[in-house]
C-alpha positions, 0 to 999 in steps of 0.5 A: 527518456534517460532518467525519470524520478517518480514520487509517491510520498504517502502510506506503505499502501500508495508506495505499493501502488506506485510499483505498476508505474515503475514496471511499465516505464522500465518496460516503454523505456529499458535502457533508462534509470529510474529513481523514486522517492518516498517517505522515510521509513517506507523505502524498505518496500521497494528493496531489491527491486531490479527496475529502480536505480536509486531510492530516496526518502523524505525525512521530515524529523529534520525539518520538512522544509529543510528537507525539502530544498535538500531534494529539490537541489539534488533533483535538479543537478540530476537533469531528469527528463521526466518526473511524475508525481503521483503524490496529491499534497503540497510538498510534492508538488513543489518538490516536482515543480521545481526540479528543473526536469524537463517534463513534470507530470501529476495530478490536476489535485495537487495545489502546485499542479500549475508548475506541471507541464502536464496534469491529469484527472484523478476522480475517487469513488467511481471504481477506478483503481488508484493503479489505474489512475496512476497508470493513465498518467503515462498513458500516453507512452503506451502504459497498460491500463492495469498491472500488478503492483509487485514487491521483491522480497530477497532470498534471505526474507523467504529463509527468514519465514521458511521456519513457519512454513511446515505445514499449512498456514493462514495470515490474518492482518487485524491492525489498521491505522483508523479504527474505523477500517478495522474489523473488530476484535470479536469478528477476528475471534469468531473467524479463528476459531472457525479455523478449527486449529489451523496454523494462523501466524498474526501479522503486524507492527510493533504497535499491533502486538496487543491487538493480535495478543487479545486473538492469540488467546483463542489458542495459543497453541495454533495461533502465533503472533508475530507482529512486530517481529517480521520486516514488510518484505518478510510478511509478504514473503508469508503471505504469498504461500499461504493457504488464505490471508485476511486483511482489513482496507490497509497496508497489507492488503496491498502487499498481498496484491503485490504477492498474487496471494489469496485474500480476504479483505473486509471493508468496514466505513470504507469501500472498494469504489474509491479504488483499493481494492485487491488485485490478487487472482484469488480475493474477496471481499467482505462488506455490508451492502445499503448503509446509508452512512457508508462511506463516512469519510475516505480514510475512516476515523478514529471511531463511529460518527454514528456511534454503532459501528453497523460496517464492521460488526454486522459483516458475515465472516 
């Protein structure tokens, strides 16, 4: 294998969980380049990372089938002699299956999986982790079943964050995109404040900043919120020497797994069996056991269906 193309187009999350792939074939096959492609905006997460040749992005604000041929003809002068799309929707597959490589492997689930030359099974809720899944589809050159997904954050993200690192801290990562994977706000206020005053930094985007406000008011003198103000790199920088670090079922859980950093993470209308859970040496998971309404979906919702909300306030901080 000379030069191989991985795609993974989805959220910050799955590109995280890509990286295994990416480490296991620079291992099976040192001498070859590797590319990935991922969505516009999430190729700052794969900066620095010494196993990928080059990283291209997926801008749809463009046009997506605009953006799609352009892909599709520059994958196809590159003559790659293996693509794997890990990526299970339409665009993908029609992007891997025309790229002329010489092997295109992915998932049986993806619609244009019959352009594969070869596709695989990928079954959720029975345990597996997605690294798993991801992982089996090069099983066959001699892929370890698991590996820690790992992020490359530069000399320059660790100077960025040594300021806030003077003394002991915690990382508490309150926001997701469903509200029905996050904790609420009442659980976030009772587990700082029995924090006794530690240092806890908020973490977040730009669209976080009001939710991590709200729990920042439960002392503004030892809780600083800096959502929106850190790159992804930067909190996983944080995040890799803190004391502990609280997650919700989202990004950044992943990015505390690609740290090996010491985690809490609280699943609400979600759970561990679809095969997300942290892959830190130190974690722990936080849930509410026989609800017979949980799972209810397996990226949650906007809110309840049932209207109680039971998997996120009855779980114990």
């Amino acid at each position: 294998m000379n030069r191989i193309l991985i795609i993974q187009t989805a959220f910050l999350g799955d590109v995280i969980l890509a990286t295994p792939v990416i480490s296991e074939l620079k291992r099976l096959f040192p001498k070859a380049n590797i590319d990935i492609l991922v969505k516009k905006g999430n190729e700052s997460l794969l900066a620095n990372n010494p196993k990928i040749n080059s990283v291209f992005t997926f801008d749809k604000s463009s046009g997506k089938f605009k953006a799609m041929r352009y892909l599709i003809r520059q994958f196809q002068k590159s003559k790659y002699d293996l693509v794997i799309n890990l990526h299970r929707f339409a665009s993908s597959g029609i992007i891997a299956g025309r790229s002329k490589a010489t092997l295109k492997y992915g998932f049986k689930k993806n619609p244009f999986s019959f352009l594969y030359t070869n596709s695989f099974e990928h079954s959720i809720g029975d345990g597996t982790h997605e690294v798993e899944r991801n992982l089996s589809v090069i099983k066959q050159f001699g892929a370890a079943k698991m590996v820690r997904p790992e992020l490359y954050p530069s000399s320059s993200d660790f100077s960025a964050i040594s300021q806030y690192q003077n003394e002991d801290y915690i990382c508490l990562a309150p926001a997701s995109v469903w509200k029905t994977k996050q904790l609420p706000l009442e659980k976030w206020n009772e587990l700082v404040r029995n924090n006794n005053g530690k240092r806890s930094y908020l973490l977040g985007g730009p669209g976080d900043v009001e939710l991590c406000q709200s729990i920042k008011e439960n002392d503004p003198v030892n809780i600083i919120n800096l959502a929106g103000k850190l790159s992804l790199l930067q909190s996983a920088a944080l995040m890799k020497d803190a004391i502990h670090n609280y997650v919700n079922d989202s990004g950044p859980l992943h990015l505390a797994s690609s740290m090996n950093a010491n985690v809490t993470v609280f699943f609400c209308s979600t759970t561990p069996d679809f095969g997300f859970g942290p892959l830190s040496d130190n974690s722990t998971i936080k849930q509410v056991e026989n609800l017979d309404c949980r799972p209810c979906g397996l990226h949650g919702h906007k809110e309840c269906p049932k209207g109680h909300f039971k998997c996120g306030n009855e779980i114990v901080i």
